[in-house]
C-alpha positions as CSV (number, residue, x, y, z in Angstrom):
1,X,3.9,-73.3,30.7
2,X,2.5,-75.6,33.0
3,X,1.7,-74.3,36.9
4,X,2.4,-76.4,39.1
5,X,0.7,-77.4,42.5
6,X,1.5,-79.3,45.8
7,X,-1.0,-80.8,48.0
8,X,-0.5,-83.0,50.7
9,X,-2.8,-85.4,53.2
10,X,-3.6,-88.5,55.2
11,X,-5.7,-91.3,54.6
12,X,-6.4,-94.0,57.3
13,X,-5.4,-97.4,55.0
14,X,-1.9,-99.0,55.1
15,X,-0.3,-97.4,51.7
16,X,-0.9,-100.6,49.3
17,X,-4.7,-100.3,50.2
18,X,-4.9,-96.3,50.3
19,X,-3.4,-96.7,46.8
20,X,-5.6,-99.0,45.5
21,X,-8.5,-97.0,46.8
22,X,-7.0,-94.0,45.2
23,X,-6.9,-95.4,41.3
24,X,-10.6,-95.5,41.4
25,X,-11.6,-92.9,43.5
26,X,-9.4,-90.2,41.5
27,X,-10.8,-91.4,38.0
28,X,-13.1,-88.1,38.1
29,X,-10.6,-85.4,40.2
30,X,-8.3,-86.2,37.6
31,X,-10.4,-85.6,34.7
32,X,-11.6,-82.3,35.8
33,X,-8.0,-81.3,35.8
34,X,-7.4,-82.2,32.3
35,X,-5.6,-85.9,33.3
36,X,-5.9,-89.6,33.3
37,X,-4.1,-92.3,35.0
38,X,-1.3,-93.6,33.1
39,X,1.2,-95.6,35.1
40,X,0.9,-98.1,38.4
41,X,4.2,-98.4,40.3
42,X,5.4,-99.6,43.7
43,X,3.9,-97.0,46.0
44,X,2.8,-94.3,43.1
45,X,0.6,-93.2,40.6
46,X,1.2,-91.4,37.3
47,X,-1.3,-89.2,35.2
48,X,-0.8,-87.8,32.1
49,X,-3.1,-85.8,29.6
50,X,-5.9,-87.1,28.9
51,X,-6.4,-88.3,24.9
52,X,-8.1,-85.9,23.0
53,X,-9.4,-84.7,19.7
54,X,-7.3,-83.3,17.7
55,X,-4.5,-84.9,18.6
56,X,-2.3,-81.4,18.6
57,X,-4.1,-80.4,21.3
58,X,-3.2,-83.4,23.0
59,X,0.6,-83.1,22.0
60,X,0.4,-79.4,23.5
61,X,-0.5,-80.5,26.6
62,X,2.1,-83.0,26.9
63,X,5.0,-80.6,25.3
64,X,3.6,-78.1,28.2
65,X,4.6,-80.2,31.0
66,X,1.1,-81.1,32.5
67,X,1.3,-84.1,34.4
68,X,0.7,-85.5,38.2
69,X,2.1,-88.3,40.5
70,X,0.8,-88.9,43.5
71,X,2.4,-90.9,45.8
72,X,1.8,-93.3,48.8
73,X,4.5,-93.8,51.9
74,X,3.5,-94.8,55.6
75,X,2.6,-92.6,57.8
76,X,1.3,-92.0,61.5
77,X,-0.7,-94.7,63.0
78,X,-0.8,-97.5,60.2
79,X,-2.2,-94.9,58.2
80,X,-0.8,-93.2,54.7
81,X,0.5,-89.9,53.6
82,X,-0.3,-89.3,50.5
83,X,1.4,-86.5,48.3
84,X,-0.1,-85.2,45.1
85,X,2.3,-83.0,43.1
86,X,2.1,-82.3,39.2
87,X,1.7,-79.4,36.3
88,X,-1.4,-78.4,35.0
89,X,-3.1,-75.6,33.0
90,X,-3.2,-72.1,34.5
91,X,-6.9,-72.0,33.9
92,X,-7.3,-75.9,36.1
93,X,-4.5,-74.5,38.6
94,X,-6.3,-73.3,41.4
95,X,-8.8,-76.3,41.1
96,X,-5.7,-78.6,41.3
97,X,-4.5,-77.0,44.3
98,X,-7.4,-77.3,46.4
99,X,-7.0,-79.9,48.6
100,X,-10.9,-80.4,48.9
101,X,-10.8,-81.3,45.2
102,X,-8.7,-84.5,46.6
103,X,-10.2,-84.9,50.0
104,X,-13.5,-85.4,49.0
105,X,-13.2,-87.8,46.4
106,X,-10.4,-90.2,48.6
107,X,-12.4,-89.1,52.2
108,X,-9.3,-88.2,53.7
109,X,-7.8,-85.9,56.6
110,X,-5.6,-82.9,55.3
């Protein structure tokens, strides 16, 4: 199974903007944690597996429950808090967890 992971911070835009930022800034984090962006909603953002060959492996992946939202609500100051929660595999967990891995690509305050 999946293990999942928690991390939480701030980032200095109103929420539309931090989330804007945050689809291109976490093109890479996610990768390294086996993901890609997926889905843009109101306020959110979804990451699923990324695709991969063979496709099985793929399908494991997604049948093991890896996956991440991360999501944008207003915060102190005009500012955003941002929450990253999600699954991943027990060998990317403690990368996922790190809230450096997060800070430094979005330049953010924990």
């Amino acid at each position: 199974m999946a293990s999942t992971f928690n991390v939480e911070l701030d980032m200095r835009e109103p929420p539309r903007e931090a989330q804007s930022r945050a689809a291109d800034a976490l093109i890479e984090p996610a990768r390294a944690v086996g993901l890609r962006l997926t889905k843009r909603g109101a306020g959110e953002l979804g990451y699923r597996p990324k695709v991969t060959f063979p496709f099985l492996v793929m399908l494991w992946h997604n049948l093991n429950g890896e996956r991440m939202t991360v999501r944008f609500e207003p915060g102190g100051d005009g500012g955003t808090h941002v929450t990253i929660n999600g699954a991943v595999a027990r060998n990317k967990h403690m990368m996922a967890s790190d809230t450096e891995h997060w800070t430094e690509a979005l330049g953010t305050t924990d």
